[in-house]
C-alpha positions in Angstrom: 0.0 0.0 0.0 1.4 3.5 -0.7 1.0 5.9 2.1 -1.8 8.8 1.6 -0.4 12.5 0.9 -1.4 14.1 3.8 -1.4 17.5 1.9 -4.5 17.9 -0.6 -4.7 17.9 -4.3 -4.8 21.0 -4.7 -7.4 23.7 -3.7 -10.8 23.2 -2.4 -13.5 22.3 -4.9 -16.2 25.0 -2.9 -15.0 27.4 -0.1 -15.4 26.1 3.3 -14.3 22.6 2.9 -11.1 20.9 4.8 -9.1 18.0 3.0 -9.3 14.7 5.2 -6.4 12.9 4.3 -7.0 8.8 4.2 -5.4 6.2 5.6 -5.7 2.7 7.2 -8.2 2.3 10.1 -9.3 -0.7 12.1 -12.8 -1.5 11.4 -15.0 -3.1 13.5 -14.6 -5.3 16.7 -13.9 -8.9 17.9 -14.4 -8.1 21.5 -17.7 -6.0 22.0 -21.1 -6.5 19.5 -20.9 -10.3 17.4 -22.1 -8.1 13.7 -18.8 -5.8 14.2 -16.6 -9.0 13.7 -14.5 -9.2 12.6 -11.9 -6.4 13.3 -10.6 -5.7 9.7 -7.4 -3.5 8.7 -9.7 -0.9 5.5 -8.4 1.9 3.7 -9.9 5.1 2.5 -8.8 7.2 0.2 -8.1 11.5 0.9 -11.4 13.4 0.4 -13.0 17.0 0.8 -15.5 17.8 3.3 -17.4 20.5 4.4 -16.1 22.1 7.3 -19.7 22.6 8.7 -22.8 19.9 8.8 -25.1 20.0 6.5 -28.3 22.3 8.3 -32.3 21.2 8.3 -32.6 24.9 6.1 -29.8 23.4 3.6 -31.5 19.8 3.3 -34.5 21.9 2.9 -33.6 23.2 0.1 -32.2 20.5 -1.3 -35.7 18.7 -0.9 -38.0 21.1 -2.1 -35.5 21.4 -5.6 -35.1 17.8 -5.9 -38.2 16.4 -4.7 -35.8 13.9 -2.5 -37.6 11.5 -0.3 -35.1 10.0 2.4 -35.2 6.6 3.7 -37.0 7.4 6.9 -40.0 8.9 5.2 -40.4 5.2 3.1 -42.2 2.4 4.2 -40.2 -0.3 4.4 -41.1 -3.4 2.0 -42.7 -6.6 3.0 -40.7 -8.4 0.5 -37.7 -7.2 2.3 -38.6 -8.4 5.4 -39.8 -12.0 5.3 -42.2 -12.9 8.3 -41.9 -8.8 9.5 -45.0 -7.9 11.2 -47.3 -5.9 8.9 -48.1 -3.3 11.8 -44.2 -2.3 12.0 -43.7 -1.9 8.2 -44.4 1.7 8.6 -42.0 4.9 8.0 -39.8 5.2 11.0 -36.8 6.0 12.8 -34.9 6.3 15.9 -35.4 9.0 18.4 -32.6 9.7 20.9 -33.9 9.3 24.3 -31.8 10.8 27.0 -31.8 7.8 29.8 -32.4 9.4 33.7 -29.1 7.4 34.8 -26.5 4.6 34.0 -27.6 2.1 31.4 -26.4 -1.3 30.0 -23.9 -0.5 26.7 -25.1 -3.3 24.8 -29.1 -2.7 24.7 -29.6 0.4 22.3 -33.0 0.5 23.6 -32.1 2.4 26.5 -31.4 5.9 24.9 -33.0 4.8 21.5 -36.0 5.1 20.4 -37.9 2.8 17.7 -40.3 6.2 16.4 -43.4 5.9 13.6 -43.2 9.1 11.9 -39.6 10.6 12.9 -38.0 11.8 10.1 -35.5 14.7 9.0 -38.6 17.4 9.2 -39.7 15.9 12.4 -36.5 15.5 14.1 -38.1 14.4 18.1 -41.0 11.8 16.4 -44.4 12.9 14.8 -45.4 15.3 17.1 -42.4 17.5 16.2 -41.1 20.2 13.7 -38.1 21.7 12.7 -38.8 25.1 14.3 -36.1 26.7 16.0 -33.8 23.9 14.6 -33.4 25.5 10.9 -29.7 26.3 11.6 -29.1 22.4 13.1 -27.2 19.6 11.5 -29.7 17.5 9.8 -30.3 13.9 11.1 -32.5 10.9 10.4 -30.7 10.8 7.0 -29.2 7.8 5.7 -26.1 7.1 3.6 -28.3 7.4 0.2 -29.7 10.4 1.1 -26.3 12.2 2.3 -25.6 10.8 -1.0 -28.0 12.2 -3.1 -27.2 15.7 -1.0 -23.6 15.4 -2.0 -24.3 14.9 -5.6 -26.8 17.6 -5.8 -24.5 19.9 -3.9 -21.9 19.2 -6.0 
């Protein structure tokens, strides 16, 4: 393997971005959760990134141009879940739930949320908006719809 220039490939494709220079990172686990086995030596390559996350007003406006839907406003598909109950194939995602004291690392469910209804435009489950958040990193996105951001973006 040759080693990564740490220095970038010149100047930034759009102001406000940082070059993040790759290298070779240990991925995954063989001593904490069974699906993050097993640890595994990965490289990635040098990229740009924004310096700042992306904000609920920029997804915004990447949504109303591009008509995106994300991942947590589908329905998941009962052919993709053999024997899933019907009742949970609904549009969903987690909500962070702040737990009142010490919890167990290895149950999720104790600060996480299973949520009908979250989504990037209801960040807190159904009942909530984006109001007062406009200027907040985006969540409840997944990998193809930071994807989709990043190509419309440019």
């Amino acid at each position: 393997m040759t080693d990564e220039p740490v220095r970038p490939p010149g100047e930034p494709p759009f102001p406000g971005m940082a070059w993040a220079p790759g290298g070779v990172f240990t991925m995954g686990s063989d001593r904490h959760y069974p699906e993050e086995r097993p640890a595994r030596a990965v490289r990635v390559d040098g990229f740009w990134m924004d310096l700042t996350p992306v904000t609920n007003r920029q997804f915004e406006v990447f949504v109303r141009e591009t008509g995106h839907v994300t991942t947590a406003e589908i329905a998941p598909r009962a052919e993709d879940y053999p024997g899933a109950d019907p009742r949970m194939l609904r549009a969903a995602s987690l909500v962070f739930t702040p737990p009142s004291g010490p919890v167990p690392l290895n149950d999720v469910s104790a600060w996480w949320t299973w949520s009908f209804g979250a989504n990037w435009r209801r960040p807190r489950g159904p009942n909530s908006s984006l109001r007062g958040l406009e200027d907040h990193p985006v969540v409840h996105v997944s990998w193809h719809d930071a994807a989709a951001y990043a190509a419309w973006a440019g």
